[in-house]
C-alpha positions in Angstrom: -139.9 -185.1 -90.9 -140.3 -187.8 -88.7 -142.1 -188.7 -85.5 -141.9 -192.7 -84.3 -144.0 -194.0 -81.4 -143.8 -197.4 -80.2 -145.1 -199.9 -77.5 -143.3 -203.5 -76.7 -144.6 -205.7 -75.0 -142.7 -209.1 -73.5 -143.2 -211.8 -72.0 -142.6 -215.2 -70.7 -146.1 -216.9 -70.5 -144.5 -220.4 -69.8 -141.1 -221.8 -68.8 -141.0 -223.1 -72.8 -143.3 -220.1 -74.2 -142.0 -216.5 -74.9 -144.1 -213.6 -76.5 -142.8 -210.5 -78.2 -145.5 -208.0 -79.2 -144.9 -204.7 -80.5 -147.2 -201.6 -81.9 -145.8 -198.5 -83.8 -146.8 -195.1 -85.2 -144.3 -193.6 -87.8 -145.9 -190.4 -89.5 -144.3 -188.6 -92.1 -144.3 -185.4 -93.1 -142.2 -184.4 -96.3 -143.4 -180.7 -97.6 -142.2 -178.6 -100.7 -143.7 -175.6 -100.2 -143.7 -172.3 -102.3 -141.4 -170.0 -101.5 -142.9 -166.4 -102.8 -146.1 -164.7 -102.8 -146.7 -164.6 -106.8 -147.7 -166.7 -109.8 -144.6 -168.6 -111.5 -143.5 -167.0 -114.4 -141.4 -169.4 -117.1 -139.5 -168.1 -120.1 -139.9 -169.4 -123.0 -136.5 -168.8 -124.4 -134.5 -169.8 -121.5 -136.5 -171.9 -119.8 -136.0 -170.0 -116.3 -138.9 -170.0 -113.8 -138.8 -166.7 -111.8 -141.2 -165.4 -109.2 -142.3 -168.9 -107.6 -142.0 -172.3 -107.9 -144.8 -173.9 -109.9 -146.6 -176.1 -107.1 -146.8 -176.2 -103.1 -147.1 -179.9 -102.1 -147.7 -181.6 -98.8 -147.1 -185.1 -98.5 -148.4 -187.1 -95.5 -147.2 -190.6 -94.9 -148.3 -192.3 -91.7 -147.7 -196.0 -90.9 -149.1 -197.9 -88.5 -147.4 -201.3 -87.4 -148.6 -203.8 -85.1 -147.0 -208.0 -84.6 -146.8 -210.3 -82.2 -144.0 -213.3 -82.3 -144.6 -216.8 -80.4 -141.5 -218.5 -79.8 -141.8 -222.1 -78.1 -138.8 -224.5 -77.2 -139.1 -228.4 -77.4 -136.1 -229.9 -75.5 -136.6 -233.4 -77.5 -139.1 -234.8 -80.0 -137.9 -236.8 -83.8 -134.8 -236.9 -82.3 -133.4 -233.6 -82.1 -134.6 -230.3 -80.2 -137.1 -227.9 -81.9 -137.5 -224.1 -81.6 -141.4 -223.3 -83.1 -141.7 -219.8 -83.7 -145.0 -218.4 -85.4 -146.8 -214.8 -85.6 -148.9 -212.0 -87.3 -147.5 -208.6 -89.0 -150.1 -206.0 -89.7 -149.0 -203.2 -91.4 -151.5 -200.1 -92.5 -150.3 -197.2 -94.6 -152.0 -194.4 -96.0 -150.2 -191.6 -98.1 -151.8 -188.0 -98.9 -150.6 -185.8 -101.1 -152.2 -181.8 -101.0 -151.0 -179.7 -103.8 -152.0 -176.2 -104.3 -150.6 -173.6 -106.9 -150.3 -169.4 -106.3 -153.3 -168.2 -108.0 -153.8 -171.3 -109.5 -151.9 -170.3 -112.4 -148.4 -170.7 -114.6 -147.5 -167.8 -116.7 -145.1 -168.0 -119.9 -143.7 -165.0 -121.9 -141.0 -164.4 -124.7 -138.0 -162.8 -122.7 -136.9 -161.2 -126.5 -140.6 -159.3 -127.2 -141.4 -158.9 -124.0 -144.9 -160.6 -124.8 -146.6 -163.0 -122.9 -146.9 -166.8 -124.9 -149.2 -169.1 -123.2 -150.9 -169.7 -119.3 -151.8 -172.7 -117.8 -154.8 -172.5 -115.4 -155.3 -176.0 -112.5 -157.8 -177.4 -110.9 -155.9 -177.3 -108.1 -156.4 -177.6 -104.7 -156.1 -181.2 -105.1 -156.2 -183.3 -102.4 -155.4 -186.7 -103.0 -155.3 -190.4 -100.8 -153.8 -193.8 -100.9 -153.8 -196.9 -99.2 -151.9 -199.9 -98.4 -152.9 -202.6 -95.8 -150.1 -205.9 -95.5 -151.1 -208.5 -92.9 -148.6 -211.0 -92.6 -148.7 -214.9 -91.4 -145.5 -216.5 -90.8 -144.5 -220.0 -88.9 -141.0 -221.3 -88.6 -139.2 -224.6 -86.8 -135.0 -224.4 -86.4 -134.5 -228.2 -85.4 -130.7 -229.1 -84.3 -129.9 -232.9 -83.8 -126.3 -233.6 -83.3 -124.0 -231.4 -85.1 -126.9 -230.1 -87.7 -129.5 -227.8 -87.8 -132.3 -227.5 -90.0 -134.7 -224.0 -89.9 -137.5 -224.3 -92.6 -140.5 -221.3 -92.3 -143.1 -219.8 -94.4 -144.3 -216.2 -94.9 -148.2 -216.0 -95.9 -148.6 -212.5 -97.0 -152.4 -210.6 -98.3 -151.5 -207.1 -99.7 -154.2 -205.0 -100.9 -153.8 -201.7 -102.1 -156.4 -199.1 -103.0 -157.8 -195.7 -103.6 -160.2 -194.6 -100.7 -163.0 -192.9 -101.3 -161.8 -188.8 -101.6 -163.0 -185.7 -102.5 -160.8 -181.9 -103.2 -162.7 -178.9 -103.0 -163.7 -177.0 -106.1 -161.7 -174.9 -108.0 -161.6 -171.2 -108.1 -161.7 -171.1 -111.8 -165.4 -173.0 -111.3 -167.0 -170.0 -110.0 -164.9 -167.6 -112.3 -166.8 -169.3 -115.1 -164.1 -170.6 -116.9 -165.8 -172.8 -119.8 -163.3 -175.3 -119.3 -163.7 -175.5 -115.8 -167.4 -176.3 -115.2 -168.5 -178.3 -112.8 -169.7 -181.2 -114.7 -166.2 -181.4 -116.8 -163.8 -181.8 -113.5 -164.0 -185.1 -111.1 -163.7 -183.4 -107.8 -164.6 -186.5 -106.0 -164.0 -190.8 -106.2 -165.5 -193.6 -104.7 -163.2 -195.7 -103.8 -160.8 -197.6 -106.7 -159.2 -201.3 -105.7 -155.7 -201.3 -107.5 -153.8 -204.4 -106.3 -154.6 -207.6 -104.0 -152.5 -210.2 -103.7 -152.2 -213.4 -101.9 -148.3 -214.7 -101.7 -146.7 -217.0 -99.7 -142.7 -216.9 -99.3 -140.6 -219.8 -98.2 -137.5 -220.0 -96.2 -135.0 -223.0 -95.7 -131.2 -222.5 -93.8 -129.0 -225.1 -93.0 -126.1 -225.0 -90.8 -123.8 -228.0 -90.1 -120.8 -228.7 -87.2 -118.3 -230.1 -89.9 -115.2 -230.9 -87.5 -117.5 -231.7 -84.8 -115.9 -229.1 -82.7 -118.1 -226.7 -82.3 -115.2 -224.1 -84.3 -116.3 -224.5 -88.2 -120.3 -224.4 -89.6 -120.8 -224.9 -93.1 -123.5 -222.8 -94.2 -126.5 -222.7 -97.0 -129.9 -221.1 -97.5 -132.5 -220.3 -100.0 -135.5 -218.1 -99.7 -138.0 -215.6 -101.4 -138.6 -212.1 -100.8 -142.1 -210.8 -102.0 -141.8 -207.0 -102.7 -144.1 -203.7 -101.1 -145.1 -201.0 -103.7 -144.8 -197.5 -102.1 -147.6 -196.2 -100.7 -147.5 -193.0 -102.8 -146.6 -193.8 -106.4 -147.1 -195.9 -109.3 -149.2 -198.0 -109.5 -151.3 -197.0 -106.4 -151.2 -193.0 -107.1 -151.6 -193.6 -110.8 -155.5 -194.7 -111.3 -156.5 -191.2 -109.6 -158.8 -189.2 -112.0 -158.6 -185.9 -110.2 -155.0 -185.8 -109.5 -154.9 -184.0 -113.1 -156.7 -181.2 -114.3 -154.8 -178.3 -116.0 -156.1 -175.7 -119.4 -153.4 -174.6 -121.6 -154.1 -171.2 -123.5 -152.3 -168.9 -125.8 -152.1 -165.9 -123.8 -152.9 -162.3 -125.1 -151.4 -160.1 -121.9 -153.3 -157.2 -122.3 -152.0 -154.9 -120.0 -148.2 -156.3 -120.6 -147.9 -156.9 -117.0 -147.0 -160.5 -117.3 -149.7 -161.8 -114.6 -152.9 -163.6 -116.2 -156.3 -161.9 -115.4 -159.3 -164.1 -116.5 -160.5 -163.2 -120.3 -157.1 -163.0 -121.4 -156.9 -166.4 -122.7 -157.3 -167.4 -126.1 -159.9 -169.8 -126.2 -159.6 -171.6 -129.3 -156.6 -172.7 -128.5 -157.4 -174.4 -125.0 -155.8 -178.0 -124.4 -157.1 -179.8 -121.9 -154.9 -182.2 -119.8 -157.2 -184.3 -116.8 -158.0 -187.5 -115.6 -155.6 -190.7 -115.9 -154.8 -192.7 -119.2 -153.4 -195.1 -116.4 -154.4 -198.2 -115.8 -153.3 -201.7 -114.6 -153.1 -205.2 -115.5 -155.6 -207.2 -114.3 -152.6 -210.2 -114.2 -150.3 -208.1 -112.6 -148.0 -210.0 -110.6 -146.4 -209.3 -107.3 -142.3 -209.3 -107.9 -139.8 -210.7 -106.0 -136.4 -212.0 -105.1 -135.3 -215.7 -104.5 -131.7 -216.0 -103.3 -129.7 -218.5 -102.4 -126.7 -218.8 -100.0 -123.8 -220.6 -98.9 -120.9 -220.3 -96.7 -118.4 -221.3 -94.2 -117.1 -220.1 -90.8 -113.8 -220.9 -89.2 -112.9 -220.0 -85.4 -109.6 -219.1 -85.6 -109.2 -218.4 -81.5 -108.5 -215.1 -80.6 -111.5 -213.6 -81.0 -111.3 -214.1 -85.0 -113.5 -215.6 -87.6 -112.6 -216.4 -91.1 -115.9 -216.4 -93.4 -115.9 -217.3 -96.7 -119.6 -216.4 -98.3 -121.6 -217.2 -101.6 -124.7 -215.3 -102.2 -127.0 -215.4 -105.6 -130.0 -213.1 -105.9 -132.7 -213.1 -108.9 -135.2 -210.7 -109.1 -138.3 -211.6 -111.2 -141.2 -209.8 -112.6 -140.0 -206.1 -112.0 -143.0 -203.9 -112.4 -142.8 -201.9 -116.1 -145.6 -199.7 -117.8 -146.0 -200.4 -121.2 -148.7 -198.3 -124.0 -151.6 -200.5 -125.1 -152.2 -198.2 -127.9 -148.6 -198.9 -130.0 -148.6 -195.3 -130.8 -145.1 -196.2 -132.8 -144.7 -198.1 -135.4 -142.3 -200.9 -135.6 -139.8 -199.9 -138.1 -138.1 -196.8 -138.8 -139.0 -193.8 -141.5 -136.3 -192.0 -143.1 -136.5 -188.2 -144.0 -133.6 -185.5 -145.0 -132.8 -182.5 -143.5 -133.2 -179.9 -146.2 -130.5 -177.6 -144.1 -128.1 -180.1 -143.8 -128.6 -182.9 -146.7 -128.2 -185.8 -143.9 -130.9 -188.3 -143.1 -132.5 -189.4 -140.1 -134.6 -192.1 -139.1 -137.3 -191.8 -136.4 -140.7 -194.1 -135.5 -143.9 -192.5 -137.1 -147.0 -192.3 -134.8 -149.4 -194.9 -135.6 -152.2 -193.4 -133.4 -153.0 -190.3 -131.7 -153.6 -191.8 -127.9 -151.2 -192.4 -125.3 -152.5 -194.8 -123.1 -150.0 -196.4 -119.8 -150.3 -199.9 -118.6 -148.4 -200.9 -115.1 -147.5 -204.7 -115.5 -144.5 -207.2 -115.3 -141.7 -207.3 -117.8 -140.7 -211.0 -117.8 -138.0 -210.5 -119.7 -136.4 -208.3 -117.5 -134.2 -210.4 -114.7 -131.7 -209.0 -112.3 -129.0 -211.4 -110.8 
């Protein structure tokens, strides 16, 4: 759900200076809420959730947008006439995600005993923040002389993204006295986490000439890059967050076979513990982007038609990848034989028991 305000503001501040200022508010609302009043129930045999969806989550998303553009006209200097334009983009987003669970618990059974198999209790609510601030300097000259006309510009960009300072309230399964879930065990609150800053600068170069002289065919080219903007909720920005994770995993004795967990009817040896973020990111991580190239040419055919024929070529370079530090696998393959069957198999052992995930660049991956 969407809601856009916006405020423009022109004007002609000399007979050769023209100003075009703009703010904006775009706030975002996209919910998935539970529909049902009761814990989900999964089984294990069919996989079907019944009852409720697992988690209610709220996603906010507001962006706030302010620029200004300068454009300033030159009837005559080297030559030719010049049309300056320069200006400032300020961009400021900052994504929220609220997720909260019925009863703050996921129930599994076997539909064929009838018995219940394991629970999962969260941490949840969880209440978690991001944010991304772009500010944008850009300066560009289209000079015509004759029949051709030259633009060149630039696009200085400083993109910092971050994790502010956030808290969530505690858990219920705190003051239940859940052994797993004591207070000094669950991150509840963060100071604030830098994630990305980057300092890029993007040029721009077109060219369009008269060929016939006539003022009815342009041959065209043009080459420029295109820095990227990560989402504001996502990888890598939502992915350095210690508290977005906190969840106990029990074997479940359901005492009174009612298939709803009441607290002391999980099996506490067998508790696996899934929190925090094995998440982190390059300290070289680049900033990925596009370069592309153009060329073309335009025909006035009269009558209100134009024939265009168009070239375009676009690479894109250093896509963002996550990679595992650890090398759980190994590089080559293990062979083993069914004993049902008699065939083999191959698979990659485990070298190491941690999982560990690494945003970063893949260099070898290039899109044209």
């Amino acid at each position: 759900m969407f809601n856009v305000y916006q405020g423009l503001w022109n004007s002609v501040i000399t007979p050769k200076l023209f100003m075009d200022a703009r703010v904006g508010l775009n706030t975002i609302l996209f919910p998935t809420y539970l529909n049902g009043s009761d814990e989900s129930l999964t089984d294990s045999v069919t996989s079907i959730v019944t009852r409720n969806y697992t988690s209610n989550t709220v996603r906010h998303r507001p962006r706030f947008q302010a620029n200004a553009t300068f454009q300033y006209y030159v009837d005559k200097a080297l030559g030719g006439r010049h049309e300056f334009k320069w200006g400032i983009d300020q961009t400021h987003s900052a994504g929220s995600v609220e997720t909260t669970r019925f009863n703050n618990v996921a129930d599994t059974y076997n539909s064929t005993t009838g018995q219940g198999v394991s629970v999962t209790l969260y941490g949840t609510p969880i209440d978690t923040a991001t944010t991304l601030n772009d500010t944008a300097l850009f300066v560009q000259d289209s000079y015509s002389l004759n029949r051709l006309t030259v633009t060149a510009g630039l696009r200085y960009e400083h993109l910092n993204g971050y994790e502010p300072a956030q808290s969530s309230p505690a858990t219920p399964w705190t003051a239940a006295g859940i052994p797993e879930f004591a207070s000094n065990l669950i991150t509840r609150s963060i100071s604030q986490i830098p994630v990305v800053t980057w300092n890029n600068a993007g040029p721009r170069l077109s060219v369009a000439y008269d060929l016939m002289g006539d003022g009815r065919t342009a041959l065209k080219g043009s080459a420029a890059r295109y820095y990227y903007i990560i989402p504001t909720t996502g990888t890598p920005l939502d992915s350095l967050n210690p508290t977005a994770t906190f969840q106990v995993t029990y074997n479940w004795n359901d005492l009174n076979h009612d298939l709803h967990f009441q607290p002391g009817e999980q099996v506490e040896s067998t508790a696996v513990v899934t929190s925090g973020t094995t998440t982190s990111v390059d300290p070289n991580l680049r900033r990925p982007y596009t370069n592309e190239y153009t060329a073309g040419l335009d025909r006035d055919l009269g009558s209100n038609v134009k024939l265009s024929i168009d070239y375009t070529d676009r690479q894109e370079k250093y896509p963002l990848a996550t990679v595992n530090p650890a090398q759980p696998f190994s590089t080559t393959p293990t062979s083993a034989t069914d004993p049902t069957s008699g065939l083999t198999y191959y698979y990659y052992q485990r070298t190491a028991a941690t999982n560990l995930t690494e945003v970063t660049n893949d260099p070898t991956s290039v899109q044209t």
